[in-house]
C-alpha positions in Angstrom: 0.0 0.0 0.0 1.0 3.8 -1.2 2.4 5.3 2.1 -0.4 8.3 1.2 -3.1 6.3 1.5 -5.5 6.0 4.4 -5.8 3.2 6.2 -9.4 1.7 6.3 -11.2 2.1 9.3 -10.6 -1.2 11.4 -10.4 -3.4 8.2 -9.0 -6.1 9.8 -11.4 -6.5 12.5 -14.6 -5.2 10.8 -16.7 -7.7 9.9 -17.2 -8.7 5.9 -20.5 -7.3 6.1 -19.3 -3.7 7.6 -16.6 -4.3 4.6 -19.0 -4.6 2.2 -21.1 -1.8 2.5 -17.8 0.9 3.0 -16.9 -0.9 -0.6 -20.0 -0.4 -2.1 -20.2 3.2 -0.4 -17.1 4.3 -2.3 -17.2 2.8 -4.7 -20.6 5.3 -5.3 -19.1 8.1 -5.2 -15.9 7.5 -7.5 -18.4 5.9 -10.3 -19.3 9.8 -10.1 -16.0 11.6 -9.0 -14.6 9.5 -11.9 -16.6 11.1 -15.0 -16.1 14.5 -13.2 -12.0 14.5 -13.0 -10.5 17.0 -15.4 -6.9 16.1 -15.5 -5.7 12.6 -17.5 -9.6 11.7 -18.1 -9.1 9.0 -20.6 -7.5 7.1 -17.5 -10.3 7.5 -15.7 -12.7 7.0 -18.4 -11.0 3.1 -18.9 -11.0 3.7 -14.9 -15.1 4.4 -14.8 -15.7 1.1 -16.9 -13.5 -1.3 -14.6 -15.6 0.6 -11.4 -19.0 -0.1 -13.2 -17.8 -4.0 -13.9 -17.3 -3.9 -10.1 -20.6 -3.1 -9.0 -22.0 -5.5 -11.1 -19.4 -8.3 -9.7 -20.3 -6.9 -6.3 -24.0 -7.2 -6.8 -23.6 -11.0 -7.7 -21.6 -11.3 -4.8 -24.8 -9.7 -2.2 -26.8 -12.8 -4.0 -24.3 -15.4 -2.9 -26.2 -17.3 -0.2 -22.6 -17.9 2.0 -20.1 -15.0 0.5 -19.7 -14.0 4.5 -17.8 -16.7 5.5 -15.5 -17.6 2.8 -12.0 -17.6 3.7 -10.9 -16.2 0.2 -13.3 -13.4 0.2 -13.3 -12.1 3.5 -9.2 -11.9 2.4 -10.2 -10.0 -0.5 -12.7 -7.0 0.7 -9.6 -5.4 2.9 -7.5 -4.8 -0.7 -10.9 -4.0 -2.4 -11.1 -1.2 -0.1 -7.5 0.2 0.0 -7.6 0.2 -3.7 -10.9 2.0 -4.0 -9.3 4.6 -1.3 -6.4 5.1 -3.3 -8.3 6.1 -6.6 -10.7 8.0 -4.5 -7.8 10.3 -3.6 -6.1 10.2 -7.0 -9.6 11.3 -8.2 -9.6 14.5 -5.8 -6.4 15.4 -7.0 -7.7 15.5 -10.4 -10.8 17.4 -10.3 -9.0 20.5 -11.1 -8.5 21.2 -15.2 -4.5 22.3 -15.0 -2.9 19.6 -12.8 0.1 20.8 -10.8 2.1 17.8 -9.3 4.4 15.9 -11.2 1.9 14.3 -14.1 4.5 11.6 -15.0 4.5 10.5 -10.9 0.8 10.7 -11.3 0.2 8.7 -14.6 1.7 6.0 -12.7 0.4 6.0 -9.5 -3.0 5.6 -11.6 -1.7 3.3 -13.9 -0.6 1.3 -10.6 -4.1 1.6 -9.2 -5.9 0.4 -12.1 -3.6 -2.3 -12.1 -4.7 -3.1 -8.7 -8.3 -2.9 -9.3 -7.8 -5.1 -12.6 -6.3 -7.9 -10.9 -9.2 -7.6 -7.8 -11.8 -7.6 -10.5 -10.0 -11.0 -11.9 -9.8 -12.3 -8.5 -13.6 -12.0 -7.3 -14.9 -12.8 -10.7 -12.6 -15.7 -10.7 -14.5 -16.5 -7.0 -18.0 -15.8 -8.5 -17.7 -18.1 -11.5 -16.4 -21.1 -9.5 -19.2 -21.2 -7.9 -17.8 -22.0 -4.0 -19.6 -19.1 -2.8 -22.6 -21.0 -3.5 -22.0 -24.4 -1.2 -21.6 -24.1 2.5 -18.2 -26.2 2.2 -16.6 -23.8 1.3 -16.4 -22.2 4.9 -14.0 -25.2 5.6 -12.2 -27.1 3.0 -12.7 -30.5 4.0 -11.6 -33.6 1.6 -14.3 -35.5 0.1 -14.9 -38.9 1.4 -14.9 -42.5 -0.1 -18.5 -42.1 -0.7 -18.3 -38.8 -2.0 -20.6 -37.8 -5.2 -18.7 -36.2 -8.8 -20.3 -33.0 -7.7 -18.7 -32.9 -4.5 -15.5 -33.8 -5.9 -16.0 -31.3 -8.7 -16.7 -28.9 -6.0 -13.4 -29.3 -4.0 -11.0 -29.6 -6.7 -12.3 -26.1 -8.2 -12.2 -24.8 -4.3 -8.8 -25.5 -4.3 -7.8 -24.1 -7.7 -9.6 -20.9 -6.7 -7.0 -20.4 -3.5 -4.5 -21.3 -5.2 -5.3 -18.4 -7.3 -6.7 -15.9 -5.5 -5.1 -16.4 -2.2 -2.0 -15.3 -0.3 1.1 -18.0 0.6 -0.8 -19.5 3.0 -3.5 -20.6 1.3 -1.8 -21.1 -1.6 0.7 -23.9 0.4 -2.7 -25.4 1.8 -4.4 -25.9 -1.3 -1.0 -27.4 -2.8 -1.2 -29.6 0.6 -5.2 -31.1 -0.2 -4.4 -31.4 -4.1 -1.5 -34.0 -2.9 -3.5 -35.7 -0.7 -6.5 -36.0 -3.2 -4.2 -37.1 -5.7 -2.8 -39.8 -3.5 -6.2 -40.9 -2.5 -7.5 -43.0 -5.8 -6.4 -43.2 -9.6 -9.7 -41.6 -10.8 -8.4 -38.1 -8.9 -6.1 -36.9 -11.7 -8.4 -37.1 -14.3 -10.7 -35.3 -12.6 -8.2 -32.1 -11.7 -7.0 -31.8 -15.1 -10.5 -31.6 -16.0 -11.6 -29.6 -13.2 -8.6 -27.1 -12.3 -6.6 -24.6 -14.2 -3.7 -26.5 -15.2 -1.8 -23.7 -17.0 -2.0 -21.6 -13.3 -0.6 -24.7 -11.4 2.1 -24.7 -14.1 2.6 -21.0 -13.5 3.8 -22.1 -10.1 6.6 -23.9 -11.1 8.6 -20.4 -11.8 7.0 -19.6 -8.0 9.7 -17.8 -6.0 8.5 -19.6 -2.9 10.4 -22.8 -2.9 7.8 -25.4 -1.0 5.0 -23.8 -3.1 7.2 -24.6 -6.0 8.0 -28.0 -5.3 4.5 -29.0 -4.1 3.4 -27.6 -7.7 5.9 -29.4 -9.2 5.3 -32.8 -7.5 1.4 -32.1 -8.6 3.0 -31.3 -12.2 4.7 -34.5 -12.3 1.7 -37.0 -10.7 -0.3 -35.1 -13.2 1.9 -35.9 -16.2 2.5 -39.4 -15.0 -0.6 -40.4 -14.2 -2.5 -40.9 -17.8 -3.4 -40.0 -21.3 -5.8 -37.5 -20.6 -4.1 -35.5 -17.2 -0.7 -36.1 -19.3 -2.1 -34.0 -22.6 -3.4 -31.2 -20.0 -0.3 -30.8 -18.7 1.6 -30.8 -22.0 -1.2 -28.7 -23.8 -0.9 -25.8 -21.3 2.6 -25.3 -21.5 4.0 -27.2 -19.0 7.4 -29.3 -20.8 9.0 -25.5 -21.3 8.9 -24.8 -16.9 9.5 -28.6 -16.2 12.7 -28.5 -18.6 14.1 -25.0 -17.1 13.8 -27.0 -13.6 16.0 -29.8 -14.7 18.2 -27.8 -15.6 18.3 -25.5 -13.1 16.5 -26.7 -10.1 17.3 -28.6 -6.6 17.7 -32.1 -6.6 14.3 -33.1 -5.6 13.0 -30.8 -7.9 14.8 -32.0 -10.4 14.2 -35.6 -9.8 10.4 -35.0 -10.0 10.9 -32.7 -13.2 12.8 -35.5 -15.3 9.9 -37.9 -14.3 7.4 -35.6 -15.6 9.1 -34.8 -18.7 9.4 -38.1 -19.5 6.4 -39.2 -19.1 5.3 -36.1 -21.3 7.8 -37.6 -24.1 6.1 -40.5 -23.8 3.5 -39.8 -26.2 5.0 -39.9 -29.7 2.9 -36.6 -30.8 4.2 -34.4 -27.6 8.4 -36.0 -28.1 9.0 -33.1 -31.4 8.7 -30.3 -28.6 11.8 -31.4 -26.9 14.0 -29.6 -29.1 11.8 -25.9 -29.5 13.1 -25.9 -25.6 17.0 -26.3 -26.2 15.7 -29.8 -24.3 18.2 -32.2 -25.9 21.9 -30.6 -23.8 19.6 -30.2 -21.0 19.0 -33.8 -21.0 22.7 -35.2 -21.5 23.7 -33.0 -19.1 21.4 -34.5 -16.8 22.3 -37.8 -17.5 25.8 -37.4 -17.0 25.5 -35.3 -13.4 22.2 -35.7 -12.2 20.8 -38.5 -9.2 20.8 -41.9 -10.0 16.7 -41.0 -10.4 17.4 -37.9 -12.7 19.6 -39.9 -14.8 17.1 -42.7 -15.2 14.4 -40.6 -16.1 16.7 -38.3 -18.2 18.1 -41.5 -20.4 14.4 -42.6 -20.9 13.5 -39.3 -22.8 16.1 -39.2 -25.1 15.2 -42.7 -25.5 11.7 -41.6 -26.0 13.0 -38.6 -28.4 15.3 -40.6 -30.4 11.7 -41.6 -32.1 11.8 -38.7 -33.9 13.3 -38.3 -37.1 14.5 -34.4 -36.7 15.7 -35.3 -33.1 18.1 -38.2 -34.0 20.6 -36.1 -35.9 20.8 -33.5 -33.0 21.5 -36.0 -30.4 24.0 -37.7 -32.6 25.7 -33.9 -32.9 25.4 -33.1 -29.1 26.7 -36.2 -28.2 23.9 -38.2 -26.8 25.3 -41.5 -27.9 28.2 -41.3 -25.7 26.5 -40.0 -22.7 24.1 -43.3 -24.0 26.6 -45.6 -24.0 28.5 -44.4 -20.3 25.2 -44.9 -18.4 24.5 -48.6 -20.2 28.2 -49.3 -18.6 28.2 -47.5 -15.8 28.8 -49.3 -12.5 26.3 -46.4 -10.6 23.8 -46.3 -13.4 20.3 -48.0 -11.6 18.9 -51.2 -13.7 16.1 -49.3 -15.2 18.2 -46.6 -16.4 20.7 -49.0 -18.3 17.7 -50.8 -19.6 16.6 -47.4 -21.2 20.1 -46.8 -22.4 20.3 -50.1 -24.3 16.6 -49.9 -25.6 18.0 -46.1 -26.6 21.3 -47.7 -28.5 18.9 -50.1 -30.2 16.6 -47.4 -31.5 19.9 -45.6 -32.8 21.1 -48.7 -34.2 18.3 -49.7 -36.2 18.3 -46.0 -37.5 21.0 -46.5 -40.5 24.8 -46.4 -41.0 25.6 -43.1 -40.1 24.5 -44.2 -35.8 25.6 -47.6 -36.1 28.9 -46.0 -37.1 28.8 -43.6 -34.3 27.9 -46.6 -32.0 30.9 -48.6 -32.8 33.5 -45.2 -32.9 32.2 -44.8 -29.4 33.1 -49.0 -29.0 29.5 -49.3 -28.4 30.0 -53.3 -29.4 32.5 -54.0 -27.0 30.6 -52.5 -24.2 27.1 -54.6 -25.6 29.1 -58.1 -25.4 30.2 -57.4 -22.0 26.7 -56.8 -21.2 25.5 -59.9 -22.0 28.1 -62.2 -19.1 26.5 -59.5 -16.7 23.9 -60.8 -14.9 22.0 -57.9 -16.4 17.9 -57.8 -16.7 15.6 -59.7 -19.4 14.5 -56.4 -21.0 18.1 -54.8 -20.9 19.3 -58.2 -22.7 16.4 -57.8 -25.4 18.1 -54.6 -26.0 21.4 -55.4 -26.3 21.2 -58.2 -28.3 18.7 -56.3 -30.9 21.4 -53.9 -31.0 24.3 -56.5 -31.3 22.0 -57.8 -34.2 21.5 -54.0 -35.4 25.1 -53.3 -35.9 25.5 -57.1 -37.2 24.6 -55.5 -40.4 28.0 -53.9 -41.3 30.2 -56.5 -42.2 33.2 -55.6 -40.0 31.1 -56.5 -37.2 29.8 -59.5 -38.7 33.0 -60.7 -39.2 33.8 -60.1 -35.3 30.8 -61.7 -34.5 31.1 -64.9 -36.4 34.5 -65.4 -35.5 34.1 -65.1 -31.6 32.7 -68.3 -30.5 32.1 -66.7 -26.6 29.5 -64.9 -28.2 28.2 -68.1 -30.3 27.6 -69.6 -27.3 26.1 -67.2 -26.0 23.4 -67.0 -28.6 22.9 -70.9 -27.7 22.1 -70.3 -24.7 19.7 -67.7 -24.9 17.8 -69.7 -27.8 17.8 -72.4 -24.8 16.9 -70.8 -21.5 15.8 -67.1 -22.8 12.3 -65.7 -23.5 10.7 -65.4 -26.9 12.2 -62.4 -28.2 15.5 -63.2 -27.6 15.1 -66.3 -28.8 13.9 -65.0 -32.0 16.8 -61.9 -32.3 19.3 -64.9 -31.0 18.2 -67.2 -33.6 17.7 -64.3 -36.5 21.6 -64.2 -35.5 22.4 -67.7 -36.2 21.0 -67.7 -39.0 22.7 -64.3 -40.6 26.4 -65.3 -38.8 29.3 -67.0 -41.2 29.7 -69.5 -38.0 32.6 -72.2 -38.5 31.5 -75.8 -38.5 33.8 -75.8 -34.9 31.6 -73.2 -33.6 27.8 -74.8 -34.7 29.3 -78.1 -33.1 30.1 -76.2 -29.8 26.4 -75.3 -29.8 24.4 -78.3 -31.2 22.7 -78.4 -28.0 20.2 -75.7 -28.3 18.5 -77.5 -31.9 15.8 -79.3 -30.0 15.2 -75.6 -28.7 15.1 -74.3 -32.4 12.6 -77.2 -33.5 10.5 -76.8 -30.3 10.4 -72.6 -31.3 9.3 -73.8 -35.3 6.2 -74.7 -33.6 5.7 -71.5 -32.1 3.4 -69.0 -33.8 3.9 -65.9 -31.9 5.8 -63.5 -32.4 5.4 -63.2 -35.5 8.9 -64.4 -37.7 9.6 -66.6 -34.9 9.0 -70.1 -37.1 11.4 -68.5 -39.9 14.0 -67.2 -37.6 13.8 -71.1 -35.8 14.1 -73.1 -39.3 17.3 -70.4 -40.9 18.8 -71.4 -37.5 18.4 -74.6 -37.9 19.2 -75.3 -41.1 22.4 -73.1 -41.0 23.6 -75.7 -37.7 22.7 -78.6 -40.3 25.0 -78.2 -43.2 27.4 -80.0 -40.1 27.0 -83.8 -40.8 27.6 -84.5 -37.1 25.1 -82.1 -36.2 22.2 -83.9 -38.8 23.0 -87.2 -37.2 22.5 -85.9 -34.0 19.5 -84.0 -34.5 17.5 -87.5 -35.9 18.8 -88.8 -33.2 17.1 -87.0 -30.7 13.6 -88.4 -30.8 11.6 -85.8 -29.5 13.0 -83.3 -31.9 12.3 -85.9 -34.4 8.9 -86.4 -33.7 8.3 -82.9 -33.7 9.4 -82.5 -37.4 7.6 -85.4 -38.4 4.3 -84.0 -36.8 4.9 -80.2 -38.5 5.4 -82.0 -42.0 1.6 -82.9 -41.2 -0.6 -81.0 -44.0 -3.1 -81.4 -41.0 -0.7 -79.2 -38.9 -2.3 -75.5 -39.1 -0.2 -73.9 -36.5 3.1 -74.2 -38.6 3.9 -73.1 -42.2 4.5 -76.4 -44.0 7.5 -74.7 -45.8 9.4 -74.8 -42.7 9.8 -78.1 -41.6 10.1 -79.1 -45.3 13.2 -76.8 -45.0 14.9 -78.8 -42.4 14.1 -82.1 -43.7 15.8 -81.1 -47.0 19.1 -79.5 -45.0 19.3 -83.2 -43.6 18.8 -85.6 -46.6 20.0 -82.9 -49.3 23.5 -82.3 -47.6 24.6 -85.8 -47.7 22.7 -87.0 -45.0 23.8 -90.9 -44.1 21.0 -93.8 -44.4 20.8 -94.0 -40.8 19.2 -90.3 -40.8 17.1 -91.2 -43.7 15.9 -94.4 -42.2 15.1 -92.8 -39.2 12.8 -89.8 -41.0 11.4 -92.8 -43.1 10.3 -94.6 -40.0 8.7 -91.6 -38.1 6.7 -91.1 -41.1 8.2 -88.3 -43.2 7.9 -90.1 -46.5 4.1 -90.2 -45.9 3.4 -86.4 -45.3 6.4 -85.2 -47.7 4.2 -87.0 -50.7 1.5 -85.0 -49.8 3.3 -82.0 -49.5 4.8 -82.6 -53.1 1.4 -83.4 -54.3 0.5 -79.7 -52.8 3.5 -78.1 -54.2 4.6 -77.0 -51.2 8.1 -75.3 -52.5 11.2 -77.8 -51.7 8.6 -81.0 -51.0 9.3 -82.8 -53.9 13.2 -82.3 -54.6 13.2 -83.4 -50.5 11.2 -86.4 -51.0 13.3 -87.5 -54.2 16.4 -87.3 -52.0 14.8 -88.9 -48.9 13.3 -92.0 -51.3 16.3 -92.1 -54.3 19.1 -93.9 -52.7 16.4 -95.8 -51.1 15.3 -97.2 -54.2 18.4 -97.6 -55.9 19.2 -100.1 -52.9 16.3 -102.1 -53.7 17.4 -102.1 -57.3 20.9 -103.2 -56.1 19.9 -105.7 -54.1 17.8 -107.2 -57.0 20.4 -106.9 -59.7 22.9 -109.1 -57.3 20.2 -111.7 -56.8 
């Protein structure tokens, strides 16, 4: 308050009625004093129309069954009042034609006062249209129960938003307090404040200069954008990735911890991932991966995972230097599980992206660091991503070469396709099948065929059967390794049952395959006796009769020697 202006009589013990009617009083006489003032009257004439919008506010207010005791309100009429005494003497010193004083000191002390009486006008009009003044709650904010109807719920949540707007620190730390524990209470809660609150003025917090009111906001901020689809779009649509990326940057730990889960989650959605780089986000992020918390740096490695999506991002974290801040956290001894599962689910993004990363990958000896990976006693979903990658990068043929060659890393692959899940089975087996792998190597890891068969059943994923039969068929062009794959009855069996015509679940092409890698490469009699037996002949004659592709040159080779034996054996008789 202006050290010229009068105080109000007793304001802060008056009661809001007594308030009330000295506000309305004044406010009378300058809706007069106001058209009358001769000095700077276009002021006053923008003046006169805010005074007139406040009457008409006011006048709502009188009809408000429980205006009296609300908190906010009765908080409000004390600055109403000082602000309409100001302008009631800034009025009387203008009532005179030729003003005297110093006009540019007086232009801004009514430029000031307006401003004031602007932003009490917003405040009550912001308390009229939320409608608290209107429900008897809002004398005491009180959480709403288990039981609680959508109206109730409606009702607190905008209660809250309106201190949080209109009041001082205290409320404004209080309503920050309930909105927690709401959150807290049931999933359904966020959904409702995005739909029920003013998001962008809870993101107009985060740049608070009161630091628990900014943290509160910004843990609200983050359970907001973590929460769903539809809080998560609120969040992002009213501005909030800009704030939450200046924190990370620039804020406490906490802070930033919270901030990094938030922005992530925000990423998450491929549509909101572009906006990353309009806020200078991509060396806020590296840098927060290589000296933020073990929590910063998991969340920060997730969004440029998330980022590396998009097509006009990839280039500028290549150029900033993502990939070795990438590649440090995947290795790191301090870097938490999750985050070195984002990292290698990041490198294998990258890796499937073209030559330029995958060269980048392996200048930054990214395929060293992947093959240690794999004898750590790393996580399922980390090892998925490692191994895609591996398989990523197997595409130049340097690497290929390095690959093939090291027969650690065969057996590796052999023992995933054993004892690992699905996918890396199939990226494992995909492998096998691409790899130049000595004859030495496929004996060393003969043991994971009945595996291979068993996956050629498999339907799901999709590519699974193929990736199974290549396998297999590369590990058969090893006569040891046919002999001992007919040997091994339940493998047998298997085959025999897939060369079915009656067998829907596998492509008949498949088995077919591996039938013809055993008889075609020089199989012995003993492995063609043995498909005989099972009953191969029998299905692979009506799989020629089909023309399923390779069924008839297979059943030539499986029957031919077969019958020149007979003939033999005839001619010598």
């Amino acid at each position: 308050m202006n050290p010229s202006t009068p105080s109000p009589p007793s304001s802060s013990t008056s009661s809001p009625q007594t308030l009330f009617n000295l506000i309305n009083n004044l406010l009378s006489i300058l809706l007069l004093s106001s058209l009358s003032a001769r000095s700077f009257t276009g002021r006053w004439q923008v003046l006169h129309s805010k005074l007139t919008s406040l009457r008409s506010s006011l006048s709502s207010l009188s009809s408000s069954p429980h205006w009296t005791d609300n908190p906010l309100l009765i908080s409000l009429l004390p600055s109403f009042l000082s602000t309409l005494q100001r302008l009631s003497s800034l009025c009387n010193q203008c009532s005179f034609p030729s003003f005297s004083g110093g006009k540019l000191l007086m232009q801004s002390d009514i430029d000031m006062a307006s401003a004031s009486l602007s932003q009490s006008l917003h405040d009550l009009d912001l308390l009229l249209r939320s409608g608290v003044l209107h429900h008897s709650n809002a004398i005491v904010l009180s959480h709403p129960g288990p039981s609680s109807t959508k109206e109730d719920l409606g009702f607190f949540v905008r209660d809250l938003f309106t201190r949080l707007q209109i009041g001082g620190i205290e409320f404004k730390k209080k309503a920050l307090e309930s909105l927690l524990q709401l959150l807290a209470q049931d999933d359904n809660s966020p959904t409702f404040v995005a739909k029920e609150g003013n998001i962008g003025y809870l993101i107009h917090l985060l740049d608070f200069n009161d630091n628990l009111i900014r943290e509160h906001a910004t843990t609200v901020v983050s359970i907001l954008a973590s929460a769903n689809d539809e809080s998560r779009k609120s969040v992002f649509e009213e501005g909030g990735l800009g704030p939450l990326l200046r924190i990370l940057e620039t804020g406490s730990m906490p802070l930033k911890e919270k901030a990094s889960a938030a922005v992530e989650a925000i990423t998450a959605d491929p549509e909101n991932a572009w906006a990353i780089s309009a806020y200078g986000g991509v060396l806020i992020l590296i840098e927060a991966c290589r000296s933020g918390s073990t929590i910063t740096q998991a969340h920060a490695v997730g969004t440029i995972r998330n980022v590396s999506y998009v097509e006009e991002i990839k280039k500028s974290l290549a150029e900033e230097g993502a990939i070795t801040v990438v590649i440090q956290v995947l290795v790191s001894g301090t870097s938490s599980a999750q985050a070195q599962e984002k990292a290698a689910h990041c490198i294998s993004i990258l890796a499937s992206s073209g030559e330029y990363f995958r060269a980048l990958i392996i200048q930054e000896r990214g395929l060293q660091r992947l093959l240690h990976l794999i004898e750590d006693s790393c996580s399922l979903e980390t090892l998925e991503h490692v191994i895609r990658a591996i398989s990523c990068l197997s595409t130049l043929d340097s690497i290929s070469r390095i690959l093939s060659s090291s027969t650690t890393f065969i057996i590796q692959l052999g023992e995933l396709i054993k004892h690992g899940n699905t996918i890396l089975q199939q990226i494992s087996a995909s492998l096998l099948a691409t790899l130049s792998i000595s004859d030495g190597n496929k004996r060393a890891i003969c043991g994971c065929m009945g595996s291979l068969v068993k996956l050629m059943e498999s339907p799901k994923p999709v590519g699974l059967q193929e990736s199974a039969t290549e396998a297999l068929v590369s590990l058969l062009t090893v006569r040891s390794i046919r002999k001992e794959l007919v040997r091994d009855e339940k493998s047998l069996m298997r085959l025999v049952q897939m060369l079915d015509p009656k067998n829907e679940l596998v492509c008949n092409k498949f088995p077919v395959m591996v039938v013809a890698a055993v008889v075609v490469g020089g199989g012995s009699q003993g492995c063609k006796k043995r498909l005989v037996a099972a009953g191969a002949h029998h299905h692979l004659q009506r799989l020629a009769e089909m023309e399923v592709a390779g069924a008839k040159k297979a059943l030539q080779k499986l029957t031919g020697n077969r019958l020149k034996t007979i003939f033999s054996r005839t001619w010598r008789e």
